[in-house]
C-alpha positions as CSV (number, residue, x, y, z in Angstrom):
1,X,0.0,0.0,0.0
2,X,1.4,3.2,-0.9
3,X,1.2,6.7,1.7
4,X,-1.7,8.6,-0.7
5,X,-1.2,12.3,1.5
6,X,2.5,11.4,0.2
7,X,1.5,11.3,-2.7
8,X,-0.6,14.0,-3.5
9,X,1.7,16.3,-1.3
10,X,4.3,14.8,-4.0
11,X,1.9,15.6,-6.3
12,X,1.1,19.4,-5.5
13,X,5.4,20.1,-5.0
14,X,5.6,18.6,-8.9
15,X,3.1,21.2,-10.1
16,X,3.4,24.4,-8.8
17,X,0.9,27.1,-9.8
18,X,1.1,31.2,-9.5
19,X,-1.3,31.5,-6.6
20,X,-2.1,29.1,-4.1
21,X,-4.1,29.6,-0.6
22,X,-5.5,27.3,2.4
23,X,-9.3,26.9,3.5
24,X,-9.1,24.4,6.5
25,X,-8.0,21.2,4.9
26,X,-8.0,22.0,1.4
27,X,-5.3,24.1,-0.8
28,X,-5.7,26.0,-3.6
29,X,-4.0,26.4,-6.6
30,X,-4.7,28.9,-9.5
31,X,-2.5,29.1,-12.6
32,X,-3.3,30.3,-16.0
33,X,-6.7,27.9,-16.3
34,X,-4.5,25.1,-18.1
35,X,-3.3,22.0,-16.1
36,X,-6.5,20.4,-14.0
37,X,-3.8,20.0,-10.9
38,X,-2.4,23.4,-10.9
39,X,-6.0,24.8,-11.1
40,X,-7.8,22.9,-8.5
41,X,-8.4,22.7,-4.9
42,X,-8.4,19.7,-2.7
43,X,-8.6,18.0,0.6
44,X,-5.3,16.9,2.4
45,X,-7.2,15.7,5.5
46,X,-10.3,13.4,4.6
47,X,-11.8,14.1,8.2
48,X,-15.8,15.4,9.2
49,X,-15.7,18.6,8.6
50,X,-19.0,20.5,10.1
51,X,-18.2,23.7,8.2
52,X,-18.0,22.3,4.5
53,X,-21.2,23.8,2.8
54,X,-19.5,27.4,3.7
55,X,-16.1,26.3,2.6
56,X,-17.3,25.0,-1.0
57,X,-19.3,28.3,-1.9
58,X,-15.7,31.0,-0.2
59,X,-13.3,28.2,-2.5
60,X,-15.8,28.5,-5.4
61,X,-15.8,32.5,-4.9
62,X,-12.5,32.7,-5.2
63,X,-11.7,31.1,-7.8
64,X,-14.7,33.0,-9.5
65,X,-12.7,36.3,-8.6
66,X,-9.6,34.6,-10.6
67,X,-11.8,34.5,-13.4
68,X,-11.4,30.5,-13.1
69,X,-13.8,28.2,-13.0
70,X,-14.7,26.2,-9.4
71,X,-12.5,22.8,-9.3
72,X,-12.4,20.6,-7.1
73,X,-10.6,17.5,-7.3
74,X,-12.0,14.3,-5.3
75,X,-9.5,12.0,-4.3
76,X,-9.8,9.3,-0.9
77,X,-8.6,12.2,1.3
78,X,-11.8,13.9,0.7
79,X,-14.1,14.7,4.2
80,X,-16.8,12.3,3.8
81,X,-20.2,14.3,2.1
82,X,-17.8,16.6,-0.1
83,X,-18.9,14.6,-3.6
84,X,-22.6,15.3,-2.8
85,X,-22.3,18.6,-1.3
86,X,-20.3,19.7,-4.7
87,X,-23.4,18.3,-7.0
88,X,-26.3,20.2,-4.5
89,X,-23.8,23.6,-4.9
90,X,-24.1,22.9,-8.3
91,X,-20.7,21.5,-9.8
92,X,-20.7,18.6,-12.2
93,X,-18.2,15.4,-12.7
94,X,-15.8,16.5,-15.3
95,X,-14.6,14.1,-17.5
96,X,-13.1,10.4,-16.7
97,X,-11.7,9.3,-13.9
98,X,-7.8,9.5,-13.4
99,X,-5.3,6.6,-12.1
100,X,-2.4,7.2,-10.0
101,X,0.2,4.7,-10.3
102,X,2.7,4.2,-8.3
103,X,6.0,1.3,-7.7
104,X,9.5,1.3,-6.7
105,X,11.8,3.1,-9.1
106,X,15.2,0.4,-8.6
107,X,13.5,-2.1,-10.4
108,X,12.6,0.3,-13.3
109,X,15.8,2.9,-13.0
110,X,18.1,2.3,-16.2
111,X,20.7,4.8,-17.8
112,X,20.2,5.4,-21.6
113,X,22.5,7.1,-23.7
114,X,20.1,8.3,-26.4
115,X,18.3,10.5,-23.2
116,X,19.4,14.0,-22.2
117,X,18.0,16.5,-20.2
118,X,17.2,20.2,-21.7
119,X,17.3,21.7,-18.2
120,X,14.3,23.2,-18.9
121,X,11.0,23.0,-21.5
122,X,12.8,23.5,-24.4
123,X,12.3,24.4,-28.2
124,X,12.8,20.4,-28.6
125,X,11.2,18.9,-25.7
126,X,7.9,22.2,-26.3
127,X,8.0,20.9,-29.6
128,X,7.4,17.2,-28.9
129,X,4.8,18.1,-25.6
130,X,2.5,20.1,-29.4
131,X,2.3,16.3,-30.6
132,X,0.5,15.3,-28.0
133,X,-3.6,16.4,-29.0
134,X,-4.8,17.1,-25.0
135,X,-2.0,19.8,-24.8
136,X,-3.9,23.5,-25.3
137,X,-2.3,27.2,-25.2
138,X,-3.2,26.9,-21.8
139,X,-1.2,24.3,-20.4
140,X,1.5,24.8,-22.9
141,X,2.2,28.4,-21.6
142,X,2.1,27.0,-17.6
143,X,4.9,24.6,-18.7
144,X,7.2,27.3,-20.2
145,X,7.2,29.1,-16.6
146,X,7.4,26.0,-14.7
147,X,11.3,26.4,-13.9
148,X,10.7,29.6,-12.6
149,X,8.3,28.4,-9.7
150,X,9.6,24.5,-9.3
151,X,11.1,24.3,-6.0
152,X,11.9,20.1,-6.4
153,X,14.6,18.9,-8.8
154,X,12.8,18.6,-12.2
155,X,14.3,16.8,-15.6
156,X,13.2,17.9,-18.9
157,X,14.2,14.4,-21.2
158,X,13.9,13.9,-25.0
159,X,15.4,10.9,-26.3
160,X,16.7,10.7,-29.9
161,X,16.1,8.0,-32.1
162,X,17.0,7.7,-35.9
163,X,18.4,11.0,-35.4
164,X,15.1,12.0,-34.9
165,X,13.8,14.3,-31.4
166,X,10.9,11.4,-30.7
167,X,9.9,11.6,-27.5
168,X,9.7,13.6,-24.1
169,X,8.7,13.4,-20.5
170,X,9.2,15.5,-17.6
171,X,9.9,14.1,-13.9
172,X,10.2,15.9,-10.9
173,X,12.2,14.3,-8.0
174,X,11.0,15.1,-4.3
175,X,12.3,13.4,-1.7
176,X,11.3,9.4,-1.5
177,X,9.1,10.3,-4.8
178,X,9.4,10.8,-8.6
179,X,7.0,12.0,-11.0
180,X,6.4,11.1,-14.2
181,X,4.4,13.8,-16.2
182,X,4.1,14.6,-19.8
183,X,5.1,11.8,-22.1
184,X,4.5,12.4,-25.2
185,X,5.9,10.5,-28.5
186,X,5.6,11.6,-31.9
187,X,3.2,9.7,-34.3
188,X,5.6,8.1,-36.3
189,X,7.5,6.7,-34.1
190,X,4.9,5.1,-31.5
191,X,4.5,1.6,-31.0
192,X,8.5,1.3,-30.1
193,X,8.6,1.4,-26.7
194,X,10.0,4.6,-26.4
195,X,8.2,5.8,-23.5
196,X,9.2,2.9,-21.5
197,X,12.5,4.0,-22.2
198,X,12.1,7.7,-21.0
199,X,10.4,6.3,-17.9
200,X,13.8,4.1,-17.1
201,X,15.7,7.3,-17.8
202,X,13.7,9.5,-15.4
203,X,14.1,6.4,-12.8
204,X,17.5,6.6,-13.4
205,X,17.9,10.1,-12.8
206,X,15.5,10.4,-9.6
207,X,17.6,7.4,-8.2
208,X,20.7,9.2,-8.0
209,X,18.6,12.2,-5.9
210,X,17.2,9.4,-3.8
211,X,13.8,9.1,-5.1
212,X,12.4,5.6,-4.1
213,X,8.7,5.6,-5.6
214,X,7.8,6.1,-8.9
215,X,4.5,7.7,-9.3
216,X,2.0,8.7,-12.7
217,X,-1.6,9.8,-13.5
218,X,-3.0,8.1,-16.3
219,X,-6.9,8.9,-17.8
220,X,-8.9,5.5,-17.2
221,X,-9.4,5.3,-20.4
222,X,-6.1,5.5,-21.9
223,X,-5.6,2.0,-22.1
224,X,-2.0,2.1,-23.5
225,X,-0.4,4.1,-20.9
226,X,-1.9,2.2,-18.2
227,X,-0.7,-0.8,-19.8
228,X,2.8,0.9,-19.9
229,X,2.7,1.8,-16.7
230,X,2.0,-2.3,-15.4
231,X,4.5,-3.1,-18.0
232,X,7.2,-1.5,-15.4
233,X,5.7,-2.6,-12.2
234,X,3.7,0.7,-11.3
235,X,0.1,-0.4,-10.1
236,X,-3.1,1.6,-9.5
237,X,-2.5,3.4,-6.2
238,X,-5.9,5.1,-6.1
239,X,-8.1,7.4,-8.6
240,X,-9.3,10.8,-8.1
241,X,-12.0,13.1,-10.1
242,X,-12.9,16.7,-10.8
243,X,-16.0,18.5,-10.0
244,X,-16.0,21.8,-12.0
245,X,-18.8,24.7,-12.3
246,X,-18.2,27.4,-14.3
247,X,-18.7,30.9,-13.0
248,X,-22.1,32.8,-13.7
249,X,-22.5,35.0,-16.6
């Protein structure tokens, strides 16, 4: 069984947003409206909590004010009551349901030559992350600043192949953890298990910072990454959800 407040605290160091506050158990993060997890407020502490009508309507206020929409995301440290008390304040299930993996990174950790790291997002690794459809303006523009506010060790990877730029991924190493965020292969050369390669690479290099876990979030229906992520030992940790309402007018 893996620790899942380590895990989303792990979580919440690897993507830092512009603005972030506390209402009793929950923190909030604001960014540019792109990443769900850097936009998004959630519980750290799934205890009653007797005020929790008058916290969801000051956290949806706020991030009215930011000119965001509400967010929250659901994962098993909510306070018991909060799914139904989101739907009666009028918030709605928003998409799928995401998969945190996690497993022990020795087994996976392996050096690869073809790997570097830009040090940062980079014309070639931006490039490859605008291969992958689910990437917006949005998101792509909270990436480029993510250096400046990333207080954990981060790796930006590409790996060559065929003298080709073919694939990316960004890991963050904090502590006993390591995420695993962004992968993102190019069309043509899919299918090749290059992005079990980048994941040994990131294992490698969150190793040698003493990371012990590996840890990704995968959408429960992208079938392929959560069979790459079993592939290397990584097994479903828990899920979480959001609950979004947009702000009136």
């Amino acid at each position: 069984m893996h620790d899942i407040a380590a895990l989303e605290r792990a979580c919440l160091t690897a993507l830092p947003a512009l603005r972030h506050a506390w209402d009793g158990p929950f923190v909030l993060k604001a960014y540019l409206g792109g990443t769900g997890r850097a936009n998004a407020c959630c519980s750290l502490d799934p205890s009653p909590d007797p005020a929790l009508a008058a916290r969801i309507g000051r956290i949806a206020a706020t991030y009215h004010r930011l000119g965001l929409p509400s967010r929250f995301r659901s994962t098993p440290l909510d306070p018991p009551g909060l799914a139904e008390a989101l739907l009666a304040a009028g918030h709605a299930i928003d998409k799928e349901d995401s998969i945190v993996f996690a497993g022990p990174a020795a087994p996976v950790a392996r050096a690869d030559a073809a790997v570097r790291d830009e040090g940062g997002p980079g014309e070639a690794w931006t490039a490859l992350i605008a291969t992958a459809e689910y990437q917006t303006p949005a998101r792509r523009a909270e990436k480029l600043r993510n250096p400046e506010l990333l207080a954990a060790p981060g790796a930006w990877l590409v790996l060559r192949e065929d003298g080709v730029d073919a694939a990316c991924l960004f890991a963050v190493a904090d502590g006993a953890h390591c995420g695993i965020f962004d992968l993102a292969t190019r069309p043509e050369f899919r299918r090749r298990g290059l992005g079990a390669r980048l994941i040994r690479a990131a294992a490698h290099w969150a190793q040698g910072l003493g990371a012990q876990v590996l840890y990704a979030q995968v959408a429960e229906g992208n079938a392929a990454s959560r069979g790459l992520q079993e592939s290397l030992g990584l097994r479903e940790a828990y899920r979480y959800r959001y609950y979004v309402r947009a702000a009136a007018g």
